[in-house]
C-alpha positions as CSV (number, residue, x, y, z in Angstrom):
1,X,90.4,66.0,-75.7
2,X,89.8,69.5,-77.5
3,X,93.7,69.7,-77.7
4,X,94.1,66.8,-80.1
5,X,90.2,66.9,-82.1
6,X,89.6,68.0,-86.2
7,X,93.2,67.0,-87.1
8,X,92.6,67.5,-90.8
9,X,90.6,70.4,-90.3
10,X,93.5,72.6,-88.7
11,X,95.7,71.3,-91.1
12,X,93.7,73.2,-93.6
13,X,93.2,76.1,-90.9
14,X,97.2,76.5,-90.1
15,X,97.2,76.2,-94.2
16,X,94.8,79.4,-94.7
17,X,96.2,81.5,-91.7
18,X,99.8,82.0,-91.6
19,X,99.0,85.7,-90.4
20,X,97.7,84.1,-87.2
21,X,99.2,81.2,-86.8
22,X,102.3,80.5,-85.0
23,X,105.8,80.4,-86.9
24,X,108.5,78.0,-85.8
25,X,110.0,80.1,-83.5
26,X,106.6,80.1,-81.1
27,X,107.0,83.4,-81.5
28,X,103.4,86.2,-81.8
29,X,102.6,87.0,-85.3
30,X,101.8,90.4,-85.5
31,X,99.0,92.4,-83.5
32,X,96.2,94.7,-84.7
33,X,95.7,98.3,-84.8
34,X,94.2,100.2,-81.2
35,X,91.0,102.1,-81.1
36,X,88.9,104.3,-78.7
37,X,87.2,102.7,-76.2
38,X,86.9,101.5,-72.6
39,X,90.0,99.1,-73.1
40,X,92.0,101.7,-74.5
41,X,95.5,101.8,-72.8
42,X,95.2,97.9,-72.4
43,X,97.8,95.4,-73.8
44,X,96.6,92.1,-74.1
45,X,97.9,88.6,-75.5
46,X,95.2,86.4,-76.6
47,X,96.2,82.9,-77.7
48,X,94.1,79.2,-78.9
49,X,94.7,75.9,-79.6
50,X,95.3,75.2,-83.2
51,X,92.1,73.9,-84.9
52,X,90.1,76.0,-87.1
53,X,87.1,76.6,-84.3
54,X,89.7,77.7,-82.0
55,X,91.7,80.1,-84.6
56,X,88.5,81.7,-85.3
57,X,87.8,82.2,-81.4
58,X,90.9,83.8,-81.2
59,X,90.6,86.1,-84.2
60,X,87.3,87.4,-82.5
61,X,88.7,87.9,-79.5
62,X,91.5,89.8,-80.7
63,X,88.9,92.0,-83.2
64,X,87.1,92.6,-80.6
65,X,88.9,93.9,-77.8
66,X,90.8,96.0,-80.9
67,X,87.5,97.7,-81.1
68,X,87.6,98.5,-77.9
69,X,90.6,100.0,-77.8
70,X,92.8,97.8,-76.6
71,X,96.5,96.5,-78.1
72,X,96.6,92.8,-78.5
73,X,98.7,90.4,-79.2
74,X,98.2,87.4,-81.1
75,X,99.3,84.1,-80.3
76,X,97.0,82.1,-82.1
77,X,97.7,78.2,-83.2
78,X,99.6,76.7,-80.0
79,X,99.9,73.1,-80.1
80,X,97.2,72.1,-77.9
81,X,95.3,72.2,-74.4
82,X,98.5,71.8,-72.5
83,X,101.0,73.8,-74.3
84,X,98.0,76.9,-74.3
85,X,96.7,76.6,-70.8
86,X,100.9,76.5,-69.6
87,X,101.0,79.5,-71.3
88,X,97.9,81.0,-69.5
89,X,99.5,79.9,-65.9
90,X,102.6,81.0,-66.4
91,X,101.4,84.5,-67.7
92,X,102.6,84.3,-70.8
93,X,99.4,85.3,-72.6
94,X,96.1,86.4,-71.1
95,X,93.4,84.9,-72.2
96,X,92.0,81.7,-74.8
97,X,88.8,79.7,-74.8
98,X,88.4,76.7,-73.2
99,X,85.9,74.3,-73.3
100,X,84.0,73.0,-69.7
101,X,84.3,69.2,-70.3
102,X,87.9,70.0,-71.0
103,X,88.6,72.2,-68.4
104,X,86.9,69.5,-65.7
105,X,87.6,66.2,-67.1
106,X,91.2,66.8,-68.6
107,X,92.4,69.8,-66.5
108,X,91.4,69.0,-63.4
109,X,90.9,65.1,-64.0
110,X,87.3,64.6,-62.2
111,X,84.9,62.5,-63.0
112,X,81.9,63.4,-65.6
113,X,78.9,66.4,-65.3
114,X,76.4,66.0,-67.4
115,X,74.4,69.4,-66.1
116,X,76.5,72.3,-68.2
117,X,75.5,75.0,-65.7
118,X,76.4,72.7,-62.7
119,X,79.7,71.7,-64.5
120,X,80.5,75.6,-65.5
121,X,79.9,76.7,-61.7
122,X,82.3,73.7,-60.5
123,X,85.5,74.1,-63.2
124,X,84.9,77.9,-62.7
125,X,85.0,77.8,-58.8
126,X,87.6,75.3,-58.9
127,X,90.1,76.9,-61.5
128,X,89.5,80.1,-59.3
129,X,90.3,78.9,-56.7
130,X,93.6,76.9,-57.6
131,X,95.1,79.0,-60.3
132,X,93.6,81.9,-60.6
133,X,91.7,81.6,-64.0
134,X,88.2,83.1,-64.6
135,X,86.2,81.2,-66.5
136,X,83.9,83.9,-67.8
137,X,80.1,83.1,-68.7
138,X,79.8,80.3,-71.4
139,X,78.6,80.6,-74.7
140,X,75.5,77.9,-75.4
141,X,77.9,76.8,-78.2
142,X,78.7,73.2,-77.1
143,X,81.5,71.1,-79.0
144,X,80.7,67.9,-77.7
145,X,80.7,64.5,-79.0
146,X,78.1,63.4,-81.2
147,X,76.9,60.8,-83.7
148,X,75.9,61.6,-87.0
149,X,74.2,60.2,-90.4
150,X,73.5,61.3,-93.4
151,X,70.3,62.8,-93.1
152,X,68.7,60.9,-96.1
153,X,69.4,57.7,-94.3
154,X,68.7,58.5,-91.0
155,X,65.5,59.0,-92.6
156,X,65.1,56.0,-93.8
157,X,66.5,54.1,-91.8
158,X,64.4,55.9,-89.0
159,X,66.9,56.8,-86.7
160,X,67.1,60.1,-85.0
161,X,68.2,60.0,-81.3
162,X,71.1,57.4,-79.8
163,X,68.1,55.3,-78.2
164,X,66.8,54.5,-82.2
165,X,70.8,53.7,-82.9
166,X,71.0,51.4,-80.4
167,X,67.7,49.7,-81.3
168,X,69.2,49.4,-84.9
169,X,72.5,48.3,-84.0
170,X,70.7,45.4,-81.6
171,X,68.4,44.4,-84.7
172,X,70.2,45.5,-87.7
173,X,73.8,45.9,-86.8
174,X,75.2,46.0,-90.3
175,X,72.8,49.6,-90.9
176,X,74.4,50.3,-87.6
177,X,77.8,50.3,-89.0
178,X,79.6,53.2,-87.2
179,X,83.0,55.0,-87.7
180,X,85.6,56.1,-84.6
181,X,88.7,57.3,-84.4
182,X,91.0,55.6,-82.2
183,X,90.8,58.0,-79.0
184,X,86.7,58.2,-79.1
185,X,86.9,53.6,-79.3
186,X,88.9,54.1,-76.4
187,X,87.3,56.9,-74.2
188,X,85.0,56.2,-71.3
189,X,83.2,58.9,-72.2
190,X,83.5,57.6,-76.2
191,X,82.0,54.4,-77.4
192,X,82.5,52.1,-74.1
193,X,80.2,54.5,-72.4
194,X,78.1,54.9,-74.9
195,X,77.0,51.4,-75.6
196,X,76.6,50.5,-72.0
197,X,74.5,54.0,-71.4
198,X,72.3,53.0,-74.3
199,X,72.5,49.1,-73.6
200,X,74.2,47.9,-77.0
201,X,77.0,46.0,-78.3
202,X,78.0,46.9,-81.7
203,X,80.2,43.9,-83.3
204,X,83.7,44.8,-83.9
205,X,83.3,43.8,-87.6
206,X,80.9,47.1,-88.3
207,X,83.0,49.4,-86.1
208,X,85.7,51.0,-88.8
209,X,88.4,53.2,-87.3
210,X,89.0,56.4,-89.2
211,X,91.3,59.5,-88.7
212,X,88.9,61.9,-87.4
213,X,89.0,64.3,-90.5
214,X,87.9,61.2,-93.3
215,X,85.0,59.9,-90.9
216,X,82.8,63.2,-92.4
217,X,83.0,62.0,-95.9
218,X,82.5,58.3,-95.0
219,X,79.2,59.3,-93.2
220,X,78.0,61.2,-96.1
221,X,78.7,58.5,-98.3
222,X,77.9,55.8,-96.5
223,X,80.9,53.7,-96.8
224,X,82.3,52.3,-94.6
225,X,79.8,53.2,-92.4
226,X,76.7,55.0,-92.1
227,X,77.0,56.3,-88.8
228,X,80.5,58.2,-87.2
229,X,81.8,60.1,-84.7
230,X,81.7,63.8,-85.3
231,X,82.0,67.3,-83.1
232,X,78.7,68.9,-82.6
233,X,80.0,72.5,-84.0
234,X,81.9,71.1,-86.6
235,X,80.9,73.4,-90.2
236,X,81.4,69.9,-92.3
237,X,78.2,68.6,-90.8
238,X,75.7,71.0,-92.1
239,X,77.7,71.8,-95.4
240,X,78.0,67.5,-96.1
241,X,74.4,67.0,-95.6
242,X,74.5,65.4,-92.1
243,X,72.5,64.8,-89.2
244,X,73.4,64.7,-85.4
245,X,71.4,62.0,-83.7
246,X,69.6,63.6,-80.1
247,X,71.9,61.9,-76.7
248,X,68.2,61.6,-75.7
249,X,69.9,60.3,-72.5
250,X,71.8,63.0,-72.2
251,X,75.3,60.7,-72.2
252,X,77.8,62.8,-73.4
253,X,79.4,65.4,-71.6
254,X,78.7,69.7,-71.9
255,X,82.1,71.5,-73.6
256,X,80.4,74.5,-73.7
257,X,83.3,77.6,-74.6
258,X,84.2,80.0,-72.0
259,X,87.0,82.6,-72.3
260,X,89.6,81.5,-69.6
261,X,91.5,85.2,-68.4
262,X,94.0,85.1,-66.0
263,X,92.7,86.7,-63.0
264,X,95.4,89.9,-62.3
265,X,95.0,90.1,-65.7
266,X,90.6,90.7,-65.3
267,X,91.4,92.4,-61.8
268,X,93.2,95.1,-63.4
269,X,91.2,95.2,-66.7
270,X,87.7,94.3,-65.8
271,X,85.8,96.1,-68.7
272,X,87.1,92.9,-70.6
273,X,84.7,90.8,-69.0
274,X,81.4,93.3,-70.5
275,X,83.4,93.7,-73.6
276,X,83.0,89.8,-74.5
277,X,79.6,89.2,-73.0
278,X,77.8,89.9,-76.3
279,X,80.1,87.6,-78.1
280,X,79.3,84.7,-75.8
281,X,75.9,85.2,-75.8
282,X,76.0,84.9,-79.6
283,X,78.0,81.6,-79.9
284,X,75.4,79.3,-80.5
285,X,76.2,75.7,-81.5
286,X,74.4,76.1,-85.0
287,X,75.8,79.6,-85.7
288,X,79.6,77.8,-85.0
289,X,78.8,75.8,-87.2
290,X,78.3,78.0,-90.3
291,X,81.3,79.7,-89.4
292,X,84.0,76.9,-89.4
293,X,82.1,76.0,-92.4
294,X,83.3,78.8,-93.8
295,X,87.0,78.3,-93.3
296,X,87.1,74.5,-93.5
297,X,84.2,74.3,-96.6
298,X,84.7,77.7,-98.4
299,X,88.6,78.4,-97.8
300,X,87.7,81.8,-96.2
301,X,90.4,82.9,-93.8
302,X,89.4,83.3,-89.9
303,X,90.1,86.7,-90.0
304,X,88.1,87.4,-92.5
305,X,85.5,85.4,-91.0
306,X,85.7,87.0,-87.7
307,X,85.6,90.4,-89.2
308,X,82.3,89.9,-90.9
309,X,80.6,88.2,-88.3
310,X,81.6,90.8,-86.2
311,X,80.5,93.6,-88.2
312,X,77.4,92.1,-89.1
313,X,76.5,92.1,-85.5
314,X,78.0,95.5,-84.8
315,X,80.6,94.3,-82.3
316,X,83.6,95.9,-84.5
């Protein structure tokens, strides 16, 4: 799922960082400078997916481990989950972030976790065991799906976890009126799952399918719907004046971020691993948040974005 999500937003994203993103030729774009420091020596090619959440992993990453002391290689923007985690098998870069659900439910195809810590331990064991990629400790950060309103009318309509939604779309269904995009209508673990986990039946005639970029703005405004399907670290949810609505039944699945590394490549380099610790532990859904809103809200370039919150947190 986290191959194909914020379609608009990494339009914007590929717009703002052609020094990151790949050219046509799929070739890298440039690495950064080496330092001093534990990793020093090392030579590292750190890729993503091409959305802005994930060019901004990859431009902390790649800061990061250049602080270290390590050369890397940037080969940020790849199509998607399949064209980057090929990549990662075949050893053509070394490392990317990857999210749990994805890693479980699309990767390996099995059936949904809804404990993160029990899902980590079972895509990590399992992806260790059958190709060789560490998942490394996940960040708290967790990009799931979520529903959101506008924060003024979830107010008043007085709705704040999914169980008040499906109340209000069993008594009211026009308030309910929700926006999808296509994949989400047509996801087991989208909107078939979630009205039979929550025991509702929205009519068709206030369900509106949207592109997944224009649902955002049609929550805010209320038109066509006052409730839509959103990503749970996505900056445009804070910055529009939204409100994600508590899975008070805990429906949806964890996609908590972990840094997949190929394992020769952590065998032979294992200061990587304590290198990116502290950034994990400081990837926190709301703090996400504020920083894609800064590329996708206030046109700031993910490497400039990195680079601050690097340096403000003395990583750099």
């Amino acid at each position: 799922m986290r191959g194909t999500m914020m379609a608009a937003a990494s339009l914007l994203s590929l717009a703002l960082t052609s020094g990151c993103a790949l050219g046509s030729s799929g070739a890298d774009v440039g690495s950064g400078p080496a330092r001093s420091g534990p990793l020093k020596g090392v030579t590292v090619n750190v890729a993503s997916k091409n959305f802005t959440e994930q060019l901004l992993l990859c431009e902390i990453t790649a800061q990061r481990l250049e602080s270290q002391g390590a050369s890397v290689k940037r080969t940020c923007g790849m199509s998607g989950t399949n064209a980057v985690r090929a990549a990662l098998t075949s050893g053509d870069v070394d490392m990317y972030w990857e999210y749990t659900g994805t890693g479980w439910l699309t990767l390996q195809q099995r059936g949904n976790i809804t404990d993160p810590q029990t899902l980590y331990e079972k895509v990590s064991a399992l992806d260790k065991s059958e190709n060789d990629v560490v998942w490394l400790p996940p960040a708290a950060a967790n990009n799931t799906y979520a529903v959101a309103v506008k924060t003024s009318a979830g107010k008043k309509l007085g709705v704040a976890t999914l169980s008040d939604y499906a109340e209000l779309a069993s008594k009211d269904p026009g308030s309910a009126s929700f926006c999808g995009a296509s994949e989400f209508f047509g996801r087991d673990d989208g909107w078939p799952g979630l009205q039979k986990a929550y025991g509702f039946n929205l009519p068709k005639s206030d369900a509106a399918e949207l592109a997944e970029g224009p649902i955002y703005n049609a929550v805010a405004k209320g038109d066509p719907c006052n409730f839509g399907e959103v990503f749970a670290t996505d900056g445009r949810i804070s910055a529009l004046g939204l409100t994600v609505l508590k899975d008070d039944k805990k429906f949806f699945p964890p996609y908590n971020l972990s840094l997949n590394v190929r394992g020769t490549v952590l065998k032979k380099y294992p200061s990587i691993r304590t290198v990116m610790d502290p950034v994990s532990k400081l990837l926190v859904t709301a703090q996400l948040q504020k920083l894609n809103a800064e590329i996708d809200v206030d046109g700031k370039r993910p490497e400039e974005v990195a680079s601050q919150w690097l340096s403000a947190n003395k990583l750099k």
